[in-house]
Structures are given as structure tokens and as C-alpha cells.
N, C-alpha and C positions, 0 to 999 in steps of 0.2 A: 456768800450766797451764790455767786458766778462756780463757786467752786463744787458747791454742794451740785445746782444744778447740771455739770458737767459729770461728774458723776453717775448722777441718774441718770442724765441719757448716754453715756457709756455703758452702764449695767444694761437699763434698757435695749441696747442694741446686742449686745451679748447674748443677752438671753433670745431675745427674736433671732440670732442666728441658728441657735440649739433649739427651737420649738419644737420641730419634725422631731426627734427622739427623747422628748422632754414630752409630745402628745402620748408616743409607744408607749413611754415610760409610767403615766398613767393608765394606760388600759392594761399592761400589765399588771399595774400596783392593784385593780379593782379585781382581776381574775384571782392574782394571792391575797390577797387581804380585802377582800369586798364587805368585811365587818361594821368600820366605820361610817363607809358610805352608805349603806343599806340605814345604819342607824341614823343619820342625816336626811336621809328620802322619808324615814317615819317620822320623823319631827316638824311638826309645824306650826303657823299659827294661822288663824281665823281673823280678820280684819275687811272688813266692810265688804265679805262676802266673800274674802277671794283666800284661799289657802298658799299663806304666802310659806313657805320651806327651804331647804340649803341650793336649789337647783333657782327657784325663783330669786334668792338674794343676791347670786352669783348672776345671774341674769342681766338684774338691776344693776349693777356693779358695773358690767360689761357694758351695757348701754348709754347708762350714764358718764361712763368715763370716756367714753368714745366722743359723747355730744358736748362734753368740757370743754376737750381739744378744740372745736371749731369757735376761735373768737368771730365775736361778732360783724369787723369786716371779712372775714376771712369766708364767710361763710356764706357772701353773697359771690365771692370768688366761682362757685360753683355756677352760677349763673355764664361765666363766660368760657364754659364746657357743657353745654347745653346737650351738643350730641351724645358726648359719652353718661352725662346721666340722665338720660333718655334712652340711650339704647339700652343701658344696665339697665331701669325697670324695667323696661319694657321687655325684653328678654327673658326678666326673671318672672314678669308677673305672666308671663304666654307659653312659657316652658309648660308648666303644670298640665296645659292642655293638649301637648305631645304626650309626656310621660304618663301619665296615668293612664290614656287610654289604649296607647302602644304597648306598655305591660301586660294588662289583661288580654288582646289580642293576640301578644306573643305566645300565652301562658294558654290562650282559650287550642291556638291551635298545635300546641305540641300536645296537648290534651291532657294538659293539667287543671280542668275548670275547677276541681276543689277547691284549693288556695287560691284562688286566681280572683276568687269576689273580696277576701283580704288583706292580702298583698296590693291589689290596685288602688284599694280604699286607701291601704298606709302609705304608699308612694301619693297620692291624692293629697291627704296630709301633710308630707314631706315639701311636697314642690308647691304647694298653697304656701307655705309659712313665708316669714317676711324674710331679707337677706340675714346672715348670718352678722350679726355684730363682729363675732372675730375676725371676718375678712377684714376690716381694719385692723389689726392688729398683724396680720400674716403682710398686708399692701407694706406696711413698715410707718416711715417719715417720708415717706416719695411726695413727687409735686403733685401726683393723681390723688394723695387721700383725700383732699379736699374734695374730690367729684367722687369718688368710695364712700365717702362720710354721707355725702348728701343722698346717694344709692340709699343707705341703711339708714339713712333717718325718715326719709319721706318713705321707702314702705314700711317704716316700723309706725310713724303716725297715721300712715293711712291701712295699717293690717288691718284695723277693728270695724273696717269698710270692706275692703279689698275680700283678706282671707274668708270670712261668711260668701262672701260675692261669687268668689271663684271658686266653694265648695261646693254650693249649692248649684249652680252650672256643671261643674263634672260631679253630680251625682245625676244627675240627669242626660251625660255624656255619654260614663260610662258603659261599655257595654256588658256589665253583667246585672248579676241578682237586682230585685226590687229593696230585698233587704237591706244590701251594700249601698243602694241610694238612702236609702232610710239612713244608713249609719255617717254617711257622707251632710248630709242633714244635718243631722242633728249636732256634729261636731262642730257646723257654723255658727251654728248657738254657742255653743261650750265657749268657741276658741273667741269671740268677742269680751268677753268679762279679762281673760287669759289676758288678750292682748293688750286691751288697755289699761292694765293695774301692772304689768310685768314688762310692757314693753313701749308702750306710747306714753305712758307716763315717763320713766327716767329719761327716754331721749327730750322731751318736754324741758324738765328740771335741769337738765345738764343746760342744755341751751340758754337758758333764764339764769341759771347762776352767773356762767360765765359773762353775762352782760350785767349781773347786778353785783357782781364780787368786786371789790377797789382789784385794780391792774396790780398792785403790790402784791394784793394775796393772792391772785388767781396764779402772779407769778413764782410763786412758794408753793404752792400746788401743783402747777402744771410737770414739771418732771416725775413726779410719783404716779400721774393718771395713766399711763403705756402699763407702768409694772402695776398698776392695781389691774388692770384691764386682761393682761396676760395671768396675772394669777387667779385672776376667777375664772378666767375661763380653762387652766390647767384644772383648778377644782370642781365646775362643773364638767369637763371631762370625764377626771374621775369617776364623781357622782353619778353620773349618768349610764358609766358604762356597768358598775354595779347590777343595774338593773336586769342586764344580761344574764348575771351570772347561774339565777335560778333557771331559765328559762335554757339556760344549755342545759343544765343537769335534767330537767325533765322533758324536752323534746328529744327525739329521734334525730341522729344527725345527718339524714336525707332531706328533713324541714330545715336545718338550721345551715345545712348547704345552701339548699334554694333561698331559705331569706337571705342568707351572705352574698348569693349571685346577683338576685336582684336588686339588694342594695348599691353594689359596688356597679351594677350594669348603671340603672337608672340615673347614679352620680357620674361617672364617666360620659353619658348622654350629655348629660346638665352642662360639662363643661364644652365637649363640643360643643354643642349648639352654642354658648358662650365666645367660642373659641371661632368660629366662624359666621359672626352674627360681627364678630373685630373683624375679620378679614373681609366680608361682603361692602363695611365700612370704611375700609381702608383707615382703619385709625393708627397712630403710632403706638408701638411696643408698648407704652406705660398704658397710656388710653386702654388697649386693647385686654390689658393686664387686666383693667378695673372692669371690665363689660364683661371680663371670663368670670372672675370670682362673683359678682354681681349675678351671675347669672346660673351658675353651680354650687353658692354656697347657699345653703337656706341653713335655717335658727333652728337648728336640730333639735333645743333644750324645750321651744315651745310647739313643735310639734312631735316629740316625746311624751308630752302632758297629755295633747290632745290624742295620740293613741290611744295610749293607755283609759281614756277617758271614753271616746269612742268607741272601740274596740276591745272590751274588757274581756271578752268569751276568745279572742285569739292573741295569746301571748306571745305566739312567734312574730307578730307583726311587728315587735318590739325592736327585733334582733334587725328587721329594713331599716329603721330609726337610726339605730348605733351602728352597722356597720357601713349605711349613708355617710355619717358622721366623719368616722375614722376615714373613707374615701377623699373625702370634701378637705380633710387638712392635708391629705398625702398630696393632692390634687394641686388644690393651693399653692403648697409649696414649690411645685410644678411649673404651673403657669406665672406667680412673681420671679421665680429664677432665668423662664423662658424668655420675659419681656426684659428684667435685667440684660440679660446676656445680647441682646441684639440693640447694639449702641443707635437713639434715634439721634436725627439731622437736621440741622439749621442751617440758612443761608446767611452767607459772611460775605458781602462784598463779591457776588456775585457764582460763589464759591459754595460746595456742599461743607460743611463741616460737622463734625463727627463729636458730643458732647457726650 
């Protein structure tokens, strides 16, 4: 058993070393072969109202494996880093009220106001959604997941509050169209059902198992929860990035510039203000890791849905969604290599020391 599990978390860390070109490598695989994905995005099922599908299950997967990980002492641990998962929500849940409405303004006065009531909608969308479950995943084994974990489980239990909360507020912010509030709206509606059947629930179950599974079996478990966690989220990747592929071939590539710009603008936002929301706090390198990602990655998979759901009449809004996405793991990878690379310090005897 020592043996098997050494293993795993050997493979495990392997592969999280290769993520960044193992992400390319899906968004590639969806550009040439966007067959099977496509056929997975039509499949679904209908259960207690909610159209559960391959991007929802991959979802759950992700969620739930991430809330395994935290045993039950472990996961009051979080409590004695109060600050950094305080500043991660709170960063991430106060960004959305920069980004959205600095888009449209940026957009209104280069005098682009066409796309400018669609675009600010989906970025709306984007930076309302709860953290990004992968940023565990990208954090690694560091001693910060535990304050990451607690990041992405308290806004994933409190999305189906939260997200309507802070849609319905920047639809009312925003400064454009009445319309665009209307769609801001009504996507609060939509995204409640969304978030607690796909995302408040498995971090829910994950939590509960792992306090009622015997310590034997969760321990026969726990090495495969990283790699199940990694591979859903390579196949919602995938899956997700599919969804692109129509909407290149029938947009104009002046739209699908602009939604590329303002994806990758709006995400690169997200992490500064993440990035110096650690520095105004003065937190250490790891700390600071987890307030960046916490505050730049949002749940691309569940505000994908609610685009497309909300905003059925503009497909390019799509292409803000996924190439948000794609930014948010480059990004990632970015800021955990950033806070690695700068050794933090302890005192020894009166002495700085360098760990």
C-alpha cells in the first residue's frame, strides 16, 4: 500500500509539472478533432431539473475531489490563515465590480458601443462565477492548499447566494444597454439551479465522505483524488474548448480578435489586482500565490453554461469564456512558479533563515 501510494503521488506530481503544455495540448486536440467533444456537449441527462452533461460531470469530479483532499482536521487548519482566505474571497468576489464595468467603458469610449453591451455582460458572467476548482490543482501539495481549498469551497457553497447577488448588482452597474441588464438578470436566475446541483453540491459530498469513509479507505483513495482531479479538468478543457470551434468558422476574425483581447485583457486584470491585493498585504510568497489565483481564476466551465444560456443571440461572447480560460491557466502557472521561486523566511534563533 505505502508503495502503491508513493507511486501515485509521484505520477501525480509529474504530471502537474507538464500541466501548461498538457492544457495547449487539449485546446489543440479540440481545434483538430473537435468531433468527440462536440458529441459530449449533446449528450446529456435531465435529473431533478438540471441537465447534467460531460462538462457538468467533469465539474463534479473536479469539485468533489478537491473537497476529499481536505480531512476533517485539516480543514479547520484554514481558520489559522484567516487573512489569506479572506483576502482571496474577497478579491475575487469585488473584482467582478472593476471588470465589468471598466470593459464597457473602455469599449464605450474607443467607440466600440456594438459589442460593448455583450462583451461586458460575458465578462459579468465570468468574474461573478465562483473560484476556479483547478486552482487547486495548479497550487499543487504546497502548505497554502489548505487556505486555496477553503478559497474554492466557501465561494462554491456560497455561489447560489453570491453569484445571482453580484449579477443582479452589476446589471444595474453596468453602463450600458437596459437590454444587457435584463440579460445580466436573468442569468441570476439561470446560474442558481447551475450552481447548486454542479457545484455546491459535490464540494458538499466530498467534505462528508471524507469525514464518514473509515481512515483505511479514504487512505486507498486519497492518492488517485489529484489524478482524477487533473484529468477532469484536462477533459473539461477539452470539452469546453470545442465549443469554440463553430463560432471561429462563422465569425469574422475582427470579432473573434476583439473577444480574444478582451478575454486575455480582463484575465490578466484579474491577476493583478490579485497580485497586488498580496502585496498591499504584505503576505509571504505562498500566501500571496493563493490570493493571486483566488482572485484570477474563476470556474470557466460554469460560466460557459451561463453564457451560452444568457446570451444565446451572441455566440462570440463565447470565445471571452474560453479564451478567459486559456489565460487563467497560463497565468496560473505564472504566479505558483512566481511565489515558488522566491524562498520565504523564518526566524531561527534570532537569525533570518531561508526554507
Amino acid at each position: 500500500m505505502p508503495a502503491r501510494s508513493a507511486r501515485g503521488g509521484r505520477l501525480s506530481v509529474w504530471i502537474h509539472r507538464r500541466l501548461g503544455p498538457a492544457v495547449l495540448l487539449c485546446y489543440l486536440l479540440a481545434l483538430l478533432v473537435p468531433g468527440p467533444g462536440a458529441r459530449l456537449r449533446g449528450t446529456a441527462l435531465g435529473l431533478f431539473g438540471l441537465r447534467l452533461d460531460a462538462s457538468a460531470l467533469a465539474l463534479f469530479l473536479i469539485l468533489f475531489a478537491a473537497a476529499f483532499q481536505v480531512p476533517p482536521g485539516r480543514a479547520l487548519a484554514a481558520v489559522r490563515q484567516p487573512k489569506t482566505v479572506l483576502a482571496g474571497l474577497a478579491a475575487h468576489l469585488l473584482t467582478a465590480f472593476a471588470l465589468a464595468p471598466a470593459t464597457a467603458l473602455v469599449m464605450y469610449g474607443t467607440g466600440l458601443r456594438g459589442p460593448a453591451d455583450g462583451l461586458s455582460a460575458a465578462v459579468a458572467l465570468i468574474a461573478a462565477a465562483p473560484v476556479a476548482a483547478a486552482a487547486t490543482v495548479w497550487i499543487g501539495r504546497d502548505e497554502e492548499v489548505t487556505a486555496l481549498l477553503a478559497v474554492v469551497l466557501l465561494s462554491a457553497l456560497l455561489s447560489p447566494l453570491t453569484m445571482p447577488t453580484t449579477l443582479g448588482l452589476l446589471g444595474h452597474v453596468l453602463p450600458s444597454a437596459g437590454h444587457t441588464r435584463a440579460l445580466v438578470d436573468s442569468a441570476a436566475g439561470q446560474a442558481r439551479a447551475l450552481l447548486t446541483g454542479a457545484v455546491a453540491l459535490p464540494c458538499a459530498l466530498g467534505l462528508l465522505a471524507r469525514r464518514c469513509v473509515p481512515a483505511a479507505v479514504s487512505g486507498r483513495l486519497l492518492p488517485g483524488a489529484p489524478l482524477v482531479a487533473i484529468a477532469a479538468m484536462l477533459a473539461l478543457t477539452y470539452v469546453n474548448a470545442t465549443a469554440a470551434v463553430p463560432v471561429l468558422h462563422r465569425e469574422p476574425w475582427t470579432v473573434v480578435a476583439l473577444c480574444a483581447a478582451v478575454g486575455w485583457g480582463v484575465c490578466r486584470l484579474a491577476f493583478l489586482v490579485g497580485s497586488l491585493t498580496a502585496r498591499a498585504l504584505r503576505l509571504p510568497p505562498g500566501a500571496g500565490a493563493t490570493v493571486t489565483l483566488a482572485c484570477g481564476m474563476s470556474n470557466v466551465s460554469v460560466s460557459t453554461v451561463v453564457v451560452v444560456q444568457a446570451l444565446p443571440g451572441q455566440p462570440h461572447a463565447l470565445l471571452v469564456a474560453l479564451v478567459y480560460g486559456l489565460t487563467q491557466k497560463v497565468s496560473a502557472r505564472r504566479a505558483v512558479a512566481k511565489g515558488a521561486a522566491v524562498p520565504s523566511c523564518r526566524t531561527v534563533g534570532g537569525r533570518r533563515a531561508v526554507r
